[in-house]
N, CA, C and O atoms as CSV, one atom per row, in Angstrom:
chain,resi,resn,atom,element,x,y,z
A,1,UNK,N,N,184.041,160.502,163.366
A,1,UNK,CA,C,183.545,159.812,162.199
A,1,UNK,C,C,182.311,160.544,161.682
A,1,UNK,O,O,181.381,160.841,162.431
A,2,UNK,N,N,182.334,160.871,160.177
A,2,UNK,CA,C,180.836,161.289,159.787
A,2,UNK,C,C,179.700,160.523,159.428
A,2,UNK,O,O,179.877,159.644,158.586
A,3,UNK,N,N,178.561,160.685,159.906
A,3,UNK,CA,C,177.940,159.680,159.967
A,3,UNK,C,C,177.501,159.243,158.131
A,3,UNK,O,O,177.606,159.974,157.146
A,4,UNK,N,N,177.272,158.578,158.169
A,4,UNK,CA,C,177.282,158.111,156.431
A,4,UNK,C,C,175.792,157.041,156.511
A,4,UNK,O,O,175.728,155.910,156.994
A,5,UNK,N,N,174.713,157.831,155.876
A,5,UNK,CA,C,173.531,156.954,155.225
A,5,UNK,C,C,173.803,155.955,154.397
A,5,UNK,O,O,173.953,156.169,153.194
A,6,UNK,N,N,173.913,154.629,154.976
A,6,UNK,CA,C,174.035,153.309,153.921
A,6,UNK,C,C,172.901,152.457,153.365
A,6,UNK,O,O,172.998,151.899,152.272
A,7,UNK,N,N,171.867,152.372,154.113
A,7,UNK,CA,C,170.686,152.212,152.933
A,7,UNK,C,C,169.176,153.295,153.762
A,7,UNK,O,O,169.372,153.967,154.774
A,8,UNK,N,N,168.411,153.255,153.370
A,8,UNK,CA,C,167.115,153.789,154.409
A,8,UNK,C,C,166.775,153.947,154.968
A,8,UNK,O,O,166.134,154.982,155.149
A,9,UNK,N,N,166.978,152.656,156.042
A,9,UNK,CA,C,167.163,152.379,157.434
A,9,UNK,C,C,168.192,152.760,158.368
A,9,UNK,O,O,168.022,153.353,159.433
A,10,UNK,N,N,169.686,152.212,157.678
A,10,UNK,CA,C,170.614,152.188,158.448
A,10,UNK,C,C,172.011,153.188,158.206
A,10,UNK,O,O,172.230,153.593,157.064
A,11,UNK,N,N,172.816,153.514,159.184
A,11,UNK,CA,C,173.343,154.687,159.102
A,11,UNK,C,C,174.838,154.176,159.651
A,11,UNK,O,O,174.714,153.546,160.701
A,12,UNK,N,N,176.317,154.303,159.161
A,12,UNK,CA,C,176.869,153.664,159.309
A,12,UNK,C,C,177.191,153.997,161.100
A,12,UNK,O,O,177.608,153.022,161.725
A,13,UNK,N,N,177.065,154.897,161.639
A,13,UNK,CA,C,177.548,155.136,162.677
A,13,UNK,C,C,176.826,154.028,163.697
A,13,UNK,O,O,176.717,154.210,164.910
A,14,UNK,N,N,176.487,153.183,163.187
A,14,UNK,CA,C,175.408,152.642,163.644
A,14,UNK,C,C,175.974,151.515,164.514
A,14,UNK,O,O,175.666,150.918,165.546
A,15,UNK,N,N,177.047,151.511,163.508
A,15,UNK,CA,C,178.238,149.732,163.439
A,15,UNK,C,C,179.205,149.982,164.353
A,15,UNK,O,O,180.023,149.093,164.591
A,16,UNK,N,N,179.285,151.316,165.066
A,16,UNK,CA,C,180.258,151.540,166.057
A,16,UNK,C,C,179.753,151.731,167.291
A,16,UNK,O,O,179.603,152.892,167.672
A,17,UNK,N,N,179.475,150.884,167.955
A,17,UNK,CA,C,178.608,151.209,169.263
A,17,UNK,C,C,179.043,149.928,170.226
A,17,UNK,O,O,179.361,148.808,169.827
A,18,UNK,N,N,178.970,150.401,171.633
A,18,UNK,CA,C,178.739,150.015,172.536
A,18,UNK,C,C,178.258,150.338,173.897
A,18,UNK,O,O,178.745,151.260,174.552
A,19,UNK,N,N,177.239,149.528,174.348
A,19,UNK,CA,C,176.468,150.131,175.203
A,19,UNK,C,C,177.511,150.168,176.875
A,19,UNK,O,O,177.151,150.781,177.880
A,20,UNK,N,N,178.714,149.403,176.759
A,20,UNK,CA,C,179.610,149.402,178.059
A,20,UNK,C,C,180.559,149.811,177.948
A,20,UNK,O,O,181.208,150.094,178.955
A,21,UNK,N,N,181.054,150.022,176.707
A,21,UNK,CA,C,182.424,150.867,176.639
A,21,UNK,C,C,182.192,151.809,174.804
A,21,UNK,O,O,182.492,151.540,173.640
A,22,UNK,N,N,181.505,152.949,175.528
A,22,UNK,CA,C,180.949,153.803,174.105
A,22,UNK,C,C,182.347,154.183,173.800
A,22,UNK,O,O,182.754,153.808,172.700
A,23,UNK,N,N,183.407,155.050,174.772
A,23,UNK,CA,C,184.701,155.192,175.012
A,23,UNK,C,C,185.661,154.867,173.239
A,23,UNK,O,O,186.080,155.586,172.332
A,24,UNK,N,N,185.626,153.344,173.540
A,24,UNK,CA,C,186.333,152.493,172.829
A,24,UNK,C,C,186.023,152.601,171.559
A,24,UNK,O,O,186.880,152.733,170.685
A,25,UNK,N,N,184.242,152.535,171.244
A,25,UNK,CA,C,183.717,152.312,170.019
A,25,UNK,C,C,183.375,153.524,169.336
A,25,UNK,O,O,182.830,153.466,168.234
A,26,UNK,N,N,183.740,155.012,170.087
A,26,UNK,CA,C,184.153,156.298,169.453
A,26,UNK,C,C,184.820,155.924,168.390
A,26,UNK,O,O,184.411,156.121,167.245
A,27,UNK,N,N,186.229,155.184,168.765
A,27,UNK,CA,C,187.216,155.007,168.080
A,27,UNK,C,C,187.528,154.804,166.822
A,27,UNK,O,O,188.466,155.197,166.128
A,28,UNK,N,N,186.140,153.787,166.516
A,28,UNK,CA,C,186.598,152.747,165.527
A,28,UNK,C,C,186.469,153.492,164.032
A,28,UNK,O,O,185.845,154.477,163.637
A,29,UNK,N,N,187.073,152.845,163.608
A,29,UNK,CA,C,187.234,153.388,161.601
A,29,UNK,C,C,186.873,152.896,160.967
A,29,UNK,O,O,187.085,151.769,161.415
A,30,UNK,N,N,186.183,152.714,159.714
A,30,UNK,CA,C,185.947,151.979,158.943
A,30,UNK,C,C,187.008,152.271,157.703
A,30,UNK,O,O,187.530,153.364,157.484
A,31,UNK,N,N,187.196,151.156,157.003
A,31,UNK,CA,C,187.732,151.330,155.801
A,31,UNK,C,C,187.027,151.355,154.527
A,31,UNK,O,O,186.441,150.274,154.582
A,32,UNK,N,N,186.618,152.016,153.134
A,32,UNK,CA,C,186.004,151.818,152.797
A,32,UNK,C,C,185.653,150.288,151.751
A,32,UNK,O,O,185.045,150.063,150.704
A,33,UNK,N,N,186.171,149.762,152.416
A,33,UNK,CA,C,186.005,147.885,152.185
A,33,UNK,C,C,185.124,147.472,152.770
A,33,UNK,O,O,184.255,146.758,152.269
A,34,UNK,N,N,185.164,147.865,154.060
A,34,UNK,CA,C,183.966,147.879,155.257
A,34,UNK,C,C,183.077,148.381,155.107
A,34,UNK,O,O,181.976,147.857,154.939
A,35,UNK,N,N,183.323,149.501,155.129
A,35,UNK,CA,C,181.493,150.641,154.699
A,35,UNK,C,C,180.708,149.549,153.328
A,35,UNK,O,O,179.553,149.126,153.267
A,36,UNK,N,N,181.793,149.364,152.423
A,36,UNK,CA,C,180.425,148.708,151.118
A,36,UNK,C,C,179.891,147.289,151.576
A,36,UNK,O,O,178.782,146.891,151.218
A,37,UNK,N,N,180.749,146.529,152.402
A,37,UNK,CA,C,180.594,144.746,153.115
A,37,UNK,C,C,179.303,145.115,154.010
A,37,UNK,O,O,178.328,144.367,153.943
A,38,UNK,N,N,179.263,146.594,155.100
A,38,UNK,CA,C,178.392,147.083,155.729
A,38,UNK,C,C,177.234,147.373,155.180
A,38,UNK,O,O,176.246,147.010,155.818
A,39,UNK,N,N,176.996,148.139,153.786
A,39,UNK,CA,C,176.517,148.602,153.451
A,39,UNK,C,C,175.485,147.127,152.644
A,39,UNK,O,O,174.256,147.153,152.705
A,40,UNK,N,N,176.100,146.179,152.077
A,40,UNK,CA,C,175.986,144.824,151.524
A,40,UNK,C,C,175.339,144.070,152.798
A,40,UNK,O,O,174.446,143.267,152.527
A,41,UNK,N,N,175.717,144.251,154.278
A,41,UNK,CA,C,174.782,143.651,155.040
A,41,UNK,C,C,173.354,144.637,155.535
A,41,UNK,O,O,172.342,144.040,155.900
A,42,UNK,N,N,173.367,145.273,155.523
A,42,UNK,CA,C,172.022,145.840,155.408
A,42,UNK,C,C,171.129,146.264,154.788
A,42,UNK,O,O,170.048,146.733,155.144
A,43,UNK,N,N,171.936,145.974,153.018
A,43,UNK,CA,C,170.688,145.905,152.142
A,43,UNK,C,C,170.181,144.078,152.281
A,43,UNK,O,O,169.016,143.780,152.545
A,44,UNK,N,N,170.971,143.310,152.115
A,44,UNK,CA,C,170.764,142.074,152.211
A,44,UNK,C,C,170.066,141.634,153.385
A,44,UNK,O,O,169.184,140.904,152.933
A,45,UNK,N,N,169.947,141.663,154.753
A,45,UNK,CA,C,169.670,141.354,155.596
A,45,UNK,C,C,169.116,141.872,156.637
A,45,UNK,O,O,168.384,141.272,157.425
A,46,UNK,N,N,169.511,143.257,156.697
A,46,UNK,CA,C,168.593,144.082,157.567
A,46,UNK,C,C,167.404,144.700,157.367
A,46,UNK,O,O,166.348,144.457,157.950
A,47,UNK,N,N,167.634,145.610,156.417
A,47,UNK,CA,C,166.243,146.163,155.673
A,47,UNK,C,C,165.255,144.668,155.042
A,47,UNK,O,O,164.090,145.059,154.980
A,48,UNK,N,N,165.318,143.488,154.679
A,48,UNK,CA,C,164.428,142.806,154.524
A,48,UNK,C,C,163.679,142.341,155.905
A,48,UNK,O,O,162.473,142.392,156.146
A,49,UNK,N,N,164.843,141.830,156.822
A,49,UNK,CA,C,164.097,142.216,158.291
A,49,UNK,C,C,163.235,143.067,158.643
A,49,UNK,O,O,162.147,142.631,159.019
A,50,UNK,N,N,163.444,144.390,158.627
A,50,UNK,CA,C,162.669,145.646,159.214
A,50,UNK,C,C,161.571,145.431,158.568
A,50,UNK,O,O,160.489,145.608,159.127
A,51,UNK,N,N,161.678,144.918,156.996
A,51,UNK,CA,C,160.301,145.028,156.309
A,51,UNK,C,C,159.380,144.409,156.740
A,51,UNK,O,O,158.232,144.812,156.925
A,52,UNK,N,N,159.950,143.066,156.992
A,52,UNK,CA,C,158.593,141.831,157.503
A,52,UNK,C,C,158.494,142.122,159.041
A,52,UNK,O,O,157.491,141.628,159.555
A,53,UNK,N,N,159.133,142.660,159.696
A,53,UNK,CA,C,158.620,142.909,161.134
A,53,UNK,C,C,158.095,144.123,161.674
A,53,UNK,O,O,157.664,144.369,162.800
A,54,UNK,N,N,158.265,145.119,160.244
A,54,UNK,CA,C,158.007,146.752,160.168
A,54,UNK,C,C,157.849,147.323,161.800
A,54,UNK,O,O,156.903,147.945,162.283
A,55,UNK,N,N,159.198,146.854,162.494
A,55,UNK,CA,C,159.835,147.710,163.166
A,55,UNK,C,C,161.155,147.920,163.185
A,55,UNK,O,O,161.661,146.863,162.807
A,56,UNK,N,N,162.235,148.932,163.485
A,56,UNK,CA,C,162.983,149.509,163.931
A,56,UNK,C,C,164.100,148.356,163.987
A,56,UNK,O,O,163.503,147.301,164.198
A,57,UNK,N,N,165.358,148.154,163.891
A,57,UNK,CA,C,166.441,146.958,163.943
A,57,UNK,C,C,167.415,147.791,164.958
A,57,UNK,O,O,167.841,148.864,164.531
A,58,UNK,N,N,167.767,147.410,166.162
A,58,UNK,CA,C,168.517,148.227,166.907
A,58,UNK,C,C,169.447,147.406,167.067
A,58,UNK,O,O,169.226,146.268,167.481
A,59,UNK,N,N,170.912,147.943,166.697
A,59,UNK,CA,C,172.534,147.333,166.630
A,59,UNK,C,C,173.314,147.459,167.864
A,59,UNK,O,O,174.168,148.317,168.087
A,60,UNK,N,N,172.830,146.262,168.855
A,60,UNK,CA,C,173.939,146.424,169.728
A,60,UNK,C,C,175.150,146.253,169.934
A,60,UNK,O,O,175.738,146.623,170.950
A,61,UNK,N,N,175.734,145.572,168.822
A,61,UNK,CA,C,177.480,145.581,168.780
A,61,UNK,C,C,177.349,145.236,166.975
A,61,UNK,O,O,176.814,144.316,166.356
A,62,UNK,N,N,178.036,146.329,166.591
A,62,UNK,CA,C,178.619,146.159,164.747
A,62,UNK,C,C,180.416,145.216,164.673
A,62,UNK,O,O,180.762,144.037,164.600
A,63,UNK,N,N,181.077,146.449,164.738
A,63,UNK,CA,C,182.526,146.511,164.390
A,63,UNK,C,C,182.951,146.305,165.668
A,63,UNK,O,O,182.124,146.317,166.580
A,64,UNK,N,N,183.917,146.150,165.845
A,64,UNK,CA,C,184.515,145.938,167.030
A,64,UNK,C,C,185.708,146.301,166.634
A,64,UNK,O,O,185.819,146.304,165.408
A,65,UNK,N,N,187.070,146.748,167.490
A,65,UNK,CA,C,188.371,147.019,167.358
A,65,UNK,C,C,188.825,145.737,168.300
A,65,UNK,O,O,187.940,145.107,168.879
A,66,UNK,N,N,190.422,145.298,168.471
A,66,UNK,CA,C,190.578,144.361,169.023
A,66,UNK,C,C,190.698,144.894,170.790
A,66,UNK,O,O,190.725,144.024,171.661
A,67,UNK,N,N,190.768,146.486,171.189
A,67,UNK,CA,C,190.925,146.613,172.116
A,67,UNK,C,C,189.067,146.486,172.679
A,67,UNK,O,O,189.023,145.847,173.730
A,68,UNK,N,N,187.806,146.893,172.254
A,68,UNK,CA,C,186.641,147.037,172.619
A,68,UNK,C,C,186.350,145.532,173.055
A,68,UNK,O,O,185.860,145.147,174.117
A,69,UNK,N,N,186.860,144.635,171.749
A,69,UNK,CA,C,186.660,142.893,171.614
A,69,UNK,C,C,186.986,142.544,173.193
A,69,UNK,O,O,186.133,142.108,173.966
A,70,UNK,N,N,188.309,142.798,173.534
A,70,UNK,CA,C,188.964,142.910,175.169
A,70,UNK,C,C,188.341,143.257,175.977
A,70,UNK,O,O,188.518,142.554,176.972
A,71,UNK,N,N,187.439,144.242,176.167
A,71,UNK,CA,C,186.853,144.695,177.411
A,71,UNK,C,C,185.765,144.302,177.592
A,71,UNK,O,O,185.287,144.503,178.708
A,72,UNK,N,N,184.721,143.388,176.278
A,72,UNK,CA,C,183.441,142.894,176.540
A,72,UNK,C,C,183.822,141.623,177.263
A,72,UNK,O,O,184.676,140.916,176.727
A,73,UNK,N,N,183.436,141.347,178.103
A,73,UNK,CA,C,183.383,139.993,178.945
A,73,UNK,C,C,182.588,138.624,177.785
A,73,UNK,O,O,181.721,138.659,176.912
A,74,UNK,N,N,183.082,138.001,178.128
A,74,UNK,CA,C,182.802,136.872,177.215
A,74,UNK,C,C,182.891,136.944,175.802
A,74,UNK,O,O,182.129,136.189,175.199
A,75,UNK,N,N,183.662,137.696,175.105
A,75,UNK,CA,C,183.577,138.024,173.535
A,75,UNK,C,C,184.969,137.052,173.382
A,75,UNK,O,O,185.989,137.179,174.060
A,76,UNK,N,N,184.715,135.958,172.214
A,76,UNK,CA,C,185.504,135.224,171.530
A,76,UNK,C,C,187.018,135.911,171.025
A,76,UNK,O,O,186.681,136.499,169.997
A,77,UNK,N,N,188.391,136.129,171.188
A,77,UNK,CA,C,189.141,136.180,170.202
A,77,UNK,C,C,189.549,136.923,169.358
A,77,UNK,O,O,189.989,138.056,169.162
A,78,UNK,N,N,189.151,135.492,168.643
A,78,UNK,CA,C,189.244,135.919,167.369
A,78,UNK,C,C,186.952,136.403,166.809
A,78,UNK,O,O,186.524,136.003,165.726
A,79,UNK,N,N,186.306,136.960,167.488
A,79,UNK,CA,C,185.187,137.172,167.329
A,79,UNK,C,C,184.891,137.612,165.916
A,79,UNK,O,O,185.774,138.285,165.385
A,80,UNK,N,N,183.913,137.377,165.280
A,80,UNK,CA,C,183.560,137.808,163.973
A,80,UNK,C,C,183.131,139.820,163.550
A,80,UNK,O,O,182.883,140.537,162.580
A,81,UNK,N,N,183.275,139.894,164.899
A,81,UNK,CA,C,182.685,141.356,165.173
A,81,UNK,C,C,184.216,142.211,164.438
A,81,UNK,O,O,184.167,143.167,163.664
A,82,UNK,N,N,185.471,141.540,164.947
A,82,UNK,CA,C,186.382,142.303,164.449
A,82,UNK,C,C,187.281,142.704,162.923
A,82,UNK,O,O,188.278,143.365,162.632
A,83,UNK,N,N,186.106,141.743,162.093
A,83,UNK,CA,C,186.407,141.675,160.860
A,83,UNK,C,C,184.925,141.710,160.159
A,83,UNK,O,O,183.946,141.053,160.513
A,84,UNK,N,N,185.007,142.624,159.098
A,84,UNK,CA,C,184.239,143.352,158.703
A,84,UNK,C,C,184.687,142.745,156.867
A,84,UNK,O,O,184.286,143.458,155.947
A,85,UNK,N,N,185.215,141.903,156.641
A,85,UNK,CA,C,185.276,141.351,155.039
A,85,UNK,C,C,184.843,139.933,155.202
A,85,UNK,O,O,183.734,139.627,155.640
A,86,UNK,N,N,185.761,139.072,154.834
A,86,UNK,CA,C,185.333,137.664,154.477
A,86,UNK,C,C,184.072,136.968,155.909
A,86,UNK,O,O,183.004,136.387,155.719
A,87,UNK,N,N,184.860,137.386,157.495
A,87,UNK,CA,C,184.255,137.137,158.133
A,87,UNK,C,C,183.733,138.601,158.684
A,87,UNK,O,O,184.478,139.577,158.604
A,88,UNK,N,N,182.159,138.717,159.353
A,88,UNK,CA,C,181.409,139.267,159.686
A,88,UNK,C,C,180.819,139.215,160.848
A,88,UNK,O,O,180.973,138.089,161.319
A,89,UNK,N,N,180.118,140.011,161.646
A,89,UNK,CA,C,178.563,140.055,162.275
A,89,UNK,C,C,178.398,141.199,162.724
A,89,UNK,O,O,179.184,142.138,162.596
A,90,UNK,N,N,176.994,141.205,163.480
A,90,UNK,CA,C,176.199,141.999,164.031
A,90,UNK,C,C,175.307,141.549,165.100
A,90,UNK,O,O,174.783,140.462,164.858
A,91,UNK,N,N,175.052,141.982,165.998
A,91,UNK,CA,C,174.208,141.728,166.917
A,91,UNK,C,C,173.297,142.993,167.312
A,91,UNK,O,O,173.470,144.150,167.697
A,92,UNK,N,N,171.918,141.878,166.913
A,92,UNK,CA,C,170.517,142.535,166.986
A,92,UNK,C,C,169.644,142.438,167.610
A,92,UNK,O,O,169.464,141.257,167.904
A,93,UNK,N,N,168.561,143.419,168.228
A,93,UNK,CA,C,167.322,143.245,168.751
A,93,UNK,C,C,166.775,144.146,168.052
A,93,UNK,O,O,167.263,145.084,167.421
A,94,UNK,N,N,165.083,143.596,168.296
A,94,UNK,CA,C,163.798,144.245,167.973
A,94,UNK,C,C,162.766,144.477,169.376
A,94,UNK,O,O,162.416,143.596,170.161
A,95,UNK,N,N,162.428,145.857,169.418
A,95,UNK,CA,C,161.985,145.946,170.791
A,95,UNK,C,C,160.666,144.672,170.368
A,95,UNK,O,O,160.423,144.190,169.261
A,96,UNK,N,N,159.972,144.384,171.750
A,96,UNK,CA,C,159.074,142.977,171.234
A,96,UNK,C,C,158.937,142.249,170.927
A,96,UNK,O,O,157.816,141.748,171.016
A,97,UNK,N,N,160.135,141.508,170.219
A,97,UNK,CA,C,160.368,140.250,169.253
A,97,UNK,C,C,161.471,139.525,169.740
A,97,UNK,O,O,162.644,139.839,169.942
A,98,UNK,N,N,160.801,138.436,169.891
A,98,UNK,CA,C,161.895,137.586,170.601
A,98,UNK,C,C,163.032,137.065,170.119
A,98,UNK,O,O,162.969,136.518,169.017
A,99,UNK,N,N,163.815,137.096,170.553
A,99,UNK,CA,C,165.522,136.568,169.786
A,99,UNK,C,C,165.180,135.206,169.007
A,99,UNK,O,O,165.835,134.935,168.001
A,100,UNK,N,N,163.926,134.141,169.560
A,100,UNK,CA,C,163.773,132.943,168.884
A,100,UNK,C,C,162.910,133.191,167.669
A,100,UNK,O,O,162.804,132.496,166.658
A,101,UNK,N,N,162.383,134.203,167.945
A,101,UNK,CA,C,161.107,134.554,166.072
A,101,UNK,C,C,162.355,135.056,165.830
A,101,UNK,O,O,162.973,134.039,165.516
A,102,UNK,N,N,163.121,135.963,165.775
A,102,UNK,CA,C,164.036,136.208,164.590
A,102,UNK,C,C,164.751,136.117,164.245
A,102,UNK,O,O,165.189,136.634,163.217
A,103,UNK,N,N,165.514,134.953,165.400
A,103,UNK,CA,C,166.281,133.432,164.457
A,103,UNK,C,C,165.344,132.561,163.709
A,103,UNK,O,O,165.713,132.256,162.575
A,104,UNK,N,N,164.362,132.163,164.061
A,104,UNK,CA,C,163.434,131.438,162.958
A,104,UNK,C,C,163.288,132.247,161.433
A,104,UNK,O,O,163.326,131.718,160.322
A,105,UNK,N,N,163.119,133.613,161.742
A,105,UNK,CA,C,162.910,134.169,160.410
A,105,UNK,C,C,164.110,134.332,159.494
A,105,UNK,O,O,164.027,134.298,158.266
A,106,UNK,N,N,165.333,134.529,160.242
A,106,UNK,CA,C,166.614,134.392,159.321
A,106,UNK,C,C,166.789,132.837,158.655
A,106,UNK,O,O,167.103,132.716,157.471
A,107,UNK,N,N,166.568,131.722,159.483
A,107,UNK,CA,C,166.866,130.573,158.880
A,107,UNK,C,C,166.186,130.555,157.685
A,107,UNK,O,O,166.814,130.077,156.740
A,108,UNK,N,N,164.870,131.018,157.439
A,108,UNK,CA,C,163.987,130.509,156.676
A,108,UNK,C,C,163.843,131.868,155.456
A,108,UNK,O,O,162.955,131.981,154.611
A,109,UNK,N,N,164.625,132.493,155.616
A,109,UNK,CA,C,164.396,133.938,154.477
A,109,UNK,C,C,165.576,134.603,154.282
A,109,UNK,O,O,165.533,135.756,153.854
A,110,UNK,N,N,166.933,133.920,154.591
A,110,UNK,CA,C,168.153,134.518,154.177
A,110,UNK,C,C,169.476,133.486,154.756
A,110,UNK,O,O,169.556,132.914,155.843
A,111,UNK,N,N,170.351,133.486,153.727
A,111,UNK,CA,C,171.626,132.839,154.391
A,111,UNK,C,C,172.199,133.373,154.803
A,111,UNK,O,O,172.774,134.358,154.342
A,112,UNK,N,N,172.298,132.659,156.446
A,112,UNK,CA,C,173.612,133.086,157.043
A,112,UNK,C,C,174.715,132.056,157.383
A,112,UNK,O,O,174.684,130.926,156.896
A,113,UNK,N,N,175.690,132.465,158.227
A,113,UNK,CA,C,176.953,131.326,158.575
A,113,UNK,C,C,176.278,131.018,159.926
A,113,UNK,O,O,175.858,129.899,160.222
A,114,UNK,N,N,176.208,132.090,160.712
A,114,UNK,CA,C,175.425,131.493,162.310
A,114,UNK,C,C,174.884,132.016,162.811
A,114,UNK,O,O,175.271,133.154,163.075
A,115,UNK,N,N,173.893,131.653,163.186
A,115,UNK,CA,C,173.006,132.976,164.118
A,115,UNK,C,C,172.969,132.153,165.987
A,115,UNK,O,O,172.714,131.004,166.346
A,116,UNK,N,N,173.280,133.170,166.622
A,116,UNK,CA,C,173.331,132.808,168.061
A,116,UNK,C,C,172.168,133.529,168.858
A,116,UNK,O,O,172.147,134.720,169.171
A,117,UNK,N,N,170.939,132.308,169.196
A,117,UNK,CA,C,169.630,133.651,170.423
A,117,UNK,C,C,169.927,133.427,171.510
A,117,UNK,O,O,169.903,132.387,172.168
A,118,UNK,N,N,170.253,134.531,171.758
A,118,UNK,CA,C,170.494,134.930,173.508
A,118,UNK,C,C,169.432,135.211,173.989
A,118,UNK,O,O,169.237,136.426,173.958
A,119,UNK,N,N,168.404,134.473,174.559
A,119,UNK,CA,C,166.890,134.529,174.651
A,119,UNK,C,C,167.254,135.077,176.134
A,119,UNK,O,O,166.353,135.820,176.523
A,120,UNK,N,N,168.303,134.937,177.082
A,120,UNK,CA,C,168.147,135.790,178.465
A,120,UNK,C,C,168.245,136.726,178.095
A,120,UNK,O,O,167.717,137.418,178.965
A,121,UNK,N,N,168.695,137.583,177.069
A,121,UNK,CA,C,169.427,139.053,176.981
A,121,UNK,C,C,168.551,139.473,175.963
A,121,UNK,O,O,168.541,140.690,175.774
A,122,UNK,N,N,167.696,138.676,175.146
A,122,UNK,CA,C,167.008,138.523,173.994
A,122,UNK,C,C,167.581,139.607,172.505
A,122,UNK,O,O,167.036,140.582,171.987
A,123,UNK,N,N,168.510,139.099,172.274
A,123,UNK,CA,C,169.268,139.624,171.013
A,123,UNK,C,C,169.716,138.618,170.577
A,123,UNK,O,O,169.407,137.504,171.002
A,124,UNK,N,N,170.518,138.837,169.659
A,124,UNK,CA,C,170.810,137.709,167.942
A,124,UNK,C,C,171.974,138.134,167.576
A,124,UNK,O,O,172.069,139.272,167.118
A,125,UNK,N,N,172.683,137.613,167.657
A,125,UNK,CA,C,174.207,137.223,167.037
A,125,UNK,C,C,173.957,136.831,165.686
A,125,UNK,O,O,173.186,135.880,165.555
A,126,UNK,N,N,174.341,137.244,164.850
A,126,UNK,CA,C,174.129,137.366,163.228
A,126,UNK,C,C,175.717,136.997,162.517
A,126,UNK,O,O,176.296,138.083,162.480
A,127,UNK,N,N,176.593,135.969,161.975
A,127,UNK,CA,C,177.270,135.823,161.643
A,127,UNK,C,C,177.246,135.815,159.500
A,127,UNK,O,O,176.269,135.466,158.838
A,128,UNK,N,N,178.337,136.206,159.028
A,128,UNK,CA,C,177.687,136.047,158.166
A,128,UNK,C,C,178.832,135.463,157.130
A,128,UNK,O,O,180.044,135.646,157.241
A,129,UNK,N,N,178.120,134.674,156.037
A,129,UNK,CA,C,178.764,133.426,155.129
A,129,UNK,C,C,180.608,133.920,154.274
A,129,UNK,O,O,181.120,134.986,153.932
A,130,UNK,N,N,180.864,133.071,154.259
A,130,UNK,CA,C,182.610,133.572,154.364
A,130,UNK,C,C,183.408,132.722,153.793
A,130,UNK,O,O,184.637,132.653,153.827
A,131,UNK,N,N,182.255,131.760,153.005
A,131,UNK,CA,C,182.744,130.042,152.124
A,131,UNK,C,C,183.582,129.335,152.764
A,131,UNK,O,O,184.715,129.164,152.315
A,132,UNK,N,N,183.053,128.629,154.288
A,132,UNK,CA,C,183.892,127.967,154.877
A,132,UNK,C,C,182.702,126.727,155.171
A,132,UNK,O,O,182.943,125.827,155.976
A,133,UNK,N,N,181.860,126.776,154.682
A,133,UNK,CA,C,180.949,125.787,154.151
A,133,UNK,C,C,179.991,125.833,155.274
A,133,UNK,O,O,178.901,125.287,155.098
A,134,UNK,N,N,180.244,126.417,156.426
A,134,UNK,CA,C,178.771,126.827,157.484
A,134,UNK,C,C,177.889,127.465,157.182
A,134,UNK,O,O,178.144,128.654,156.993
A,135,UNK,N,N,176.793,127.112,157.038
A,135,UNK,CA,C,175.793,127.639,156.426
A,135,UNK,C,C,173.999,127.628,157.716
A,135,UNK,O,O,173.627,126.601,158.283
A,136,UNK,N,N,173.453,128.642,157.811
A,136,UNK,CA,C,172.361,128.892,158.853
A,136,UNK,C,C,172.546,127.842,160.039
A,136,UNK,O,O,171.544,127.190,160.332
A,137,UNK,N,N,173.454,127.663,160.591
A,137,UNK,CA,C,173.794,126.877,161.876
A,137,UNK,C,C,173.271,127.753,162.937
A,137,UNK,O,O,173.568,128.946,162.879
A,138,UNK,N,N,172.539,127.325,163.891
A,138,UNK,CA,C,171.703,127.701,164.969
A,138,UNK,C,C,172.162,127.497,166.347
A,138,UNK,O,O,172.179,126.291,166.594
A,139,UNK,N,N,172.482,128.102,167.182
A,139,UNK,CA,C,172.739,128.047,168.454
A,139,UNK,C,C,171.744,128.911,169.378
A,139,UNK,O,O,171.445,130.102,169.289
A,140,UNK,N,N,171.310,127.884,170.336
A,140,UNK,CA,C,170.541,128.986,171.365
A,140,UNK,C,C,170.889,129.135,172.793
A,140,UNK,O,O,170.651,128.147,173.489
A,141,UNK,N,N,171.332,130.022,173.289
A,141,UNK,CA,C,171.917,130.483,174.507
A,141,UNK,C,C,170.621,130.464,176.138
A,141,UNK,O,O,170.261,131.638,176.217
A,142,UNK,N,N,170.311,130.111,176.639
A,142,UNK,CA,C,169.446,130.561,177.429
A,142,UNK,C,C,170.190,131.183,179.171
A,142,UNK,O,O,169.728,131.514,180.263
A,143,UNK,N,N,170.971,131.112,178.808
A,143,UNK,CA,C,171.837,131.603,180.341
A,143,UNK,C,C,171.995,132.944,180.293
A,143,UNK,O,O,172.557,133.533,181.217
């Protein structure tokens, strides 16, 4: 895949990663339906992040394929990771910042469908709106 600059910050190769099976997430393709939906979540939501926390947004799971979805332990299904149009996500950390400040800051400075803090693992499950009428619904994980 060539890597493709999608806004300032973020770089699409960015959306294909995994830290337990890199293997898998070599793989993945984007279509260019995906790259602009991609490109639409990180002008919308990421880069306003980076701004107010003016650090660094590090993507630990973008895209997913349905075989990568398989090999993460506990990943949903039908997970939002494997669809990249109507339904979405991303999962994020900020070195220093706790998964609960930046679920607080999404509720209160952007719509999303769901955000999940994994405050043991301290990253953020980022779901995103898909007109199924869920709107900034909050879940917090502490296990």
């Amino acid at each position: 895949m060539v890597n493709q600059q999608l806004t300032k910050h973020f770089n699409l190769n960015e959306f294909a990663v995994s830290s337990d099976n890199p293997e898998l997430a070599r793989n993945i393709k984007f279509s260019d339906v995906e790259i602009e939906r991609i490109r639409f979540i990180c002008a919308a939501y990421l880069e306003p992040m980076r701004k107010y926390f003016d650090m660094p947004i590090n993507i630990s799971s973008g895209k997913r394929s349905r075989e990568l979805n398989n090999a993460i332990r506990g990943s949903s299904p039908n997970s939002h990771h494997m669809y990249i149009g109507n339904n979405s996500a991303v999962d994020i950390w900020i070195e220093g910042i706790c998964a609960l400040e930046i679920s607080n800051w999404l509720l209160t400075s952007v719509i999303t469908r769901k955000i999940i803090a994994y405050t043991h693992r301290n990253f953020v499950h980022i779901s995103f709106p898909n007109g199924d009428g869920i709107y900034n619904h909050l879940e917090v994980k502490y296990e």
